[in-house]
C-alpha positions in Angstrom: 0.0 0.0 0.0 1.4 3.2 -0.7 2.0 5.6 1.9 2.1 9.1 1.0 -0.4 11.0 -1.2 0.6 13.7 -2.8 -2.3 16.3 -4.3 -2.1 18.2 -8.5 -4.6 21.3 -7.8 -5.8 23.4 -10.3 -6.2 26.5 -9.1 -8.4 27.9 -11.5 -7.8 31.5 -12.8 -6.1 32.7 -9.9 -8.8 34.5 -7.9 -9.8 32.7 -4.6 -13.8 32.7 -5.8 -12.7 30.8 -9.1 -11.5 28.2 -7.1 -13.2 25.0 -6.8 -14.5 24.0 -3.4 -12.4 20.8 -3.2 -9.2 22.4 -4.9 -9.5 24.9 -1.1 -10.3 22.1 1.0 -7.1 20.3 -0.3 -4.7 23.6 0.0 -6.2 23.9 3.8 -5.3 20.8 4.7 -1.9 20.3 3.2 1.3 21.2 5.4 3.3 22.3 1.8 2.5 23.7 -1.5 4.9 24.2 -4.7 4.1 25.8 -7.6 5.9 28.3 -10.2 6.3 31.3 -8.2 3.6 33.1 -10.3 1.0 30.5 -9.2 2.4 30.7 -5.2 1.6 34.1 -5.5 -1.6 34.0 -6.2 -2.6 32.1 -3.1 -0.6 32.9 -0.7 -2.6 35.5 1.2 -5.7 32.6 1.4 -3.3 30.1 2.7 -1.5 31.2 5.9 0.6 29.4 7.7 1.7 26.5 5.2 5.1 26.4 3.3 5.6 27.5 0.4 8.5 26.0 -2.1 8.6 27.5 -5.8 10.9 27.2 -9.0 11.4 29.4 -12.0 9.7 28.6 -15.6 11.8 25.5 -17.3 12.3 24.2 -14.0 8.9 21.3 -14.3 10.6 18.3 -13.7 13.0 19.9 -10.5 9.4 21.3 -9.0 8.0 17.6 -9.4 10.6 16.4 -7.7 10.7 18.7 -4.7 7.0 18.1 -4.1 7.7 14.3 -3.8 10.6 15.2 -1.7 9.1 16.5 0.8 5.9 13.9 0.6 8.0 11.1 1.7 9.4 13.3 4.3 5.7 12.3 5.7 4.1 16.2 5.0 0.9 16.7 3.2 1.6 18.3 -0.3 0.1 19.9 -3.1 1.7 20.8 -6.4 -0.6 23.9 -8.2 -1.3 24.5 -11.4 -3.7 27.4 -13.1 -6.2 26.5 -14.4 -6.9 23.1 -14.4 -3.6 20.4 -13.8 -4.8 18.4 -16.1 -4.8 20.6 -19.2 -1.7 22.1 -19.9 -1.0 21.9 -16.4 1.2 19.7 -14.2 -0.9 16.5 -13.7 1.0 14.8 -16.7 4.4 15.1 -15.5 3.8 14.7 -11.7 2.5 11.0 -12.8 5.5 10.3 -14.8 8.0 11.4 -12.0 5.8 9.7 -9.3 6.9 6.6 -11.1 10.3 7.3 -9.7 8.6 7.2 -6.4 6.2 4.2 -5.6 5.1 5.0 -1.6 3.6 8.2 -3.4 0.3 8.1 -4.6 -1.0 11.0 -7.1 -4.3 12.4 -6.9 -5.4 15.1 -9.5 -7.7 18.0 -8.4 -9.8 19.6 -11.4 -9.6 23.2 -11.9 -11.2 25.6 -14.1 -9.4 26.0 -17.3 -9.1 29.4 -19.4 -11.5 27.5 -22.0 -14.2 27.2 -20.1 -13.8 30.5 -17.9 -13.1 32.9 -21.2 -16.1 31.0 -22.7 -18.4 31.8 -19.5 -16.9 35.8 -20.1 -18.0 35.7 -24.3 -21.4 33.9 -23.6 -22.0 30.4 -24.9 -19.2 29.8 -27.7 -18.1 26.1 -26.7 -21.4 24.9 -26.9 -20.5 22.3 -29.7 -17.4 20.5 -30.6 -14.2 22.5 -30.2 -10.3 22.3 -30.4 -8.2 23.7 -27.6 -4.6 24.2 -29.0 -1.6 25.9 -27.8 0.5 28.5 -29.8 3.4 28.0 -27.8 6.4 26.3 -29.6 8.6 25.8 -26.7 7.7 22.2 -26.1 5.5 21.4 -29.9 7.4 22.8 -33.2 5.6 25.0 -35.0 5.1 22.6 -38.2 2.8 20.5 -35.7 1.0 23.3 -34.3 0.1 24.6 -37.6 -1.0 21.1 -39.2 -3.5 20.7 -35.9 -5.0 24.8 -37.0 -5.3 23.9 -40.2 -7.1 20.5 -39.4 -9.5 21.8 -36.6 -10.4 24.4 -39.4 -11.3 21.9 -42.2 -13.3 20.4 -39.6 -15.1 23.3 -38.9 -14.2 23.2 -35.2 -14.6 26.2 -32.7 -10.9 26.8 -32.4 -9.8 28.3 -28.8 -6.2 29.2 -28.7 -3.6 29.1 -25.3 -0.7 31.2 -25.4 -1.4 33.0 -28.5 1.8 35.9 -28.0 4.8 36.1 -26.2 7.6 38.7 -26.8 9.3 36.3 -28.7 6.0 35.3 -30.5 5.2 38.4 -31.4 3.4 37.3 -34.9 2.2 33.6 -34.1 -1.5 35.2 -33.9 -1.5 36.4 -37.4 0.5 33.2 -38.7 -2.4 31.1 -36.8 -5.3 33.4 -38.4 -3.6 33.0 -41.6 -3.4 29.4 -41.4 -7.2 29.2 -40.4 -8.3 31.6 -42.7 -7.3 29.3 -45.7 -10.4 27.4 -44.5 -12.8 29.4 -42.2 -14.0 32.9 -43.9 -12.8 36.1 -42.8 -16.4 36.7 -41.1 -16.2 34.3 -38.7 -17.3 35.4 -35.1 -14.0 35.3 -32.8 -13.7 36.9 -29.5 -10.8 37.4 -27.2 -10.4 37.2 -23.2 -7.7 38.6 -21.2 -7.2 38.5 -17.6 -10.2 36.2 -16.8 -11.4 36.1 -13.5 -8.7 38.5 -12.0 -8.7 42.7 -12.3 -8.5 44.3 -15.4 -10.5 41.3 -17.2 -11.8 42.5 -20.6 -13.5 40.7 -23.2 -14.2 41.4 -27.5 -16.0 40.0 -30.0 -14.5 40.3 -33.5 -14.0 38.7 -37.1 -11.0 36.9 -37.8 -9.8 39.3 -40.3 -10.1 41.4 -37.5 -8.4 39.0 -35.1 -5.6 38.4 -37.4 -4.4 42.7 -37.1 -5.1 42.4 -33.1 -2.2 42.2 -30.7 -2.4 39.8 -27.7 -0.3 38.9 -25.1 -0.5 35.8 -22.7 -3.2 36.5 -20.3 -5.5 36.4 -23.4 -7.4 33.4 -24.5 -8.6 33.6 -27.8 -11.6 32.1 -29.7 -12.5 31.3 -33.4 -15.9 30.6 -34.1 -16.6 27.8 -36.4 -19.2 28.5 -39.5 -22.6 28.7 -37.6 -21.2 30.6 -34.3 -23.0 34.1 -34.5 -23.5 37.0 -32.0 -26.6 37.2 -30.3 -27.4 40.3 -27.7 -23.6 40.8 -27.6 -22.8 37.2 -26.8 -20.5 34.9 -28.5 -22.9 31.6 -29.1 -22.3 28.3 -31.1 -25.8 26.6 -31.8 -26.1 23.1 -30.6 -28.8 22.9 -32.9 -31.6 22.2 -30.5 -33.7 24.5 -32.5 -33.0 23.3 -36.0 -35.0 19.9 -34.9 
């Protein structure tokens, strides 16, 4: 049997109230919690009294392993994540170190991701099948990335795009718009979500020609409508089709 559990929390969009009840329960109860020091910082004021351990960005697998350090030391820990752990998060990795450590057993705590919370900000624009692709080439080369736009786009897939700028991905925005727009028309209903459920949280709707000449940076979520999404009441809303039966 193993002995030490060890707890992946998405933390949702960094405000406390965006938290799930149970991610809060765990983070209460546990003696430690790591994260990347932007996450830590974002809960530390709801969390008193427990340690805190961080690492910089590119430092995953290190930050894995110093959670399961100090879980077979016998403390209660929680690795977070924004979001939700186990999309784009940490979830994936803590399994495959936790290999490494077999008195450690991994339990993943859902979050909610930028998908759903920009989505909940535009209106309804996930209602029907959707893609949820990262721009960022740090891990994925670009040549992949663009294959999967252009194939959620034949597909007429709502696209909804992570990381869609950096400084040194200044034009992957307009390279992904361009890349789409070989398949969805230049009229398709997009809208854009930055900062979501923290201050300064905005929202737009927009075409993707539009889109494509609009800078971003990586707070923003972005989303591309497929061919029926429309605006209704100044909502961004994908049928289901409920009404078409």
């Amino acid at each position: 049997m193993k002995q030490h559990k060890i707890y992946v929390v998405g933390i949702g969009p960094g405000e406390y109230e965006k938290m799930t009840i149970q991610a809060a329960r765990v983070l209460e109860s546990c003696d430690v919690i790591v994260g990347y020091t932007v996450y830590v910082d974002l809960v530390k004021e709801h969390f008193p009294g427990k340690v805190f351990l961080t690492t910089p960005m590119k430092q995953e697998v290190k930050r894995c392993e110093l959670a399961f350090e100090e879980a077979v030391k016998g403390k209660a820990v929680a690795m977070i994540c924004s979001g939700d752990a186990g999309v784009y998060g940490m979830a994936g990795l803590m399994l495959e170190v936790g290999h490494g450590y077999p008195d450690c057993q991994v339990e993943v705590v859902a979050g909610v991701t930028a998908a759903t919370g920009g989505a909940a900000v535009l209106g309804a624009p996930l209602i029907h099948d959707f893609a949820l692709i990262s721009l960022s080439d740090l891990l994925t080369p670009w040549e992949k990335i663009e294959k999967r736009l252009i194939c959620a786009s034949q597909a007429d897939f709502v696209v909804c795009l992570y990381n869609p700028s950096s400084r040194k991905r200044g034009d992957y925005l307009r390279k992904a718009c361009e890349r789409m727009l070989e398949y969805k028309s230049g009229d398709t209903v997009c809208g854009i979500v930055s900062n979501i459920g923290r201050p300064g949280e905005n929202m737009r709707i927009l075409t993707l020609e539009e889109l494509k000449e609009t800078p971003v940076d990586m707070f923003t979520t972005v989303f591309v409508g497929n061919s029926q999404t429309m605006v209704i009441d100044g909502n961004m809303v994908t049928p289901r089709g409920y009404r078409m039966k």
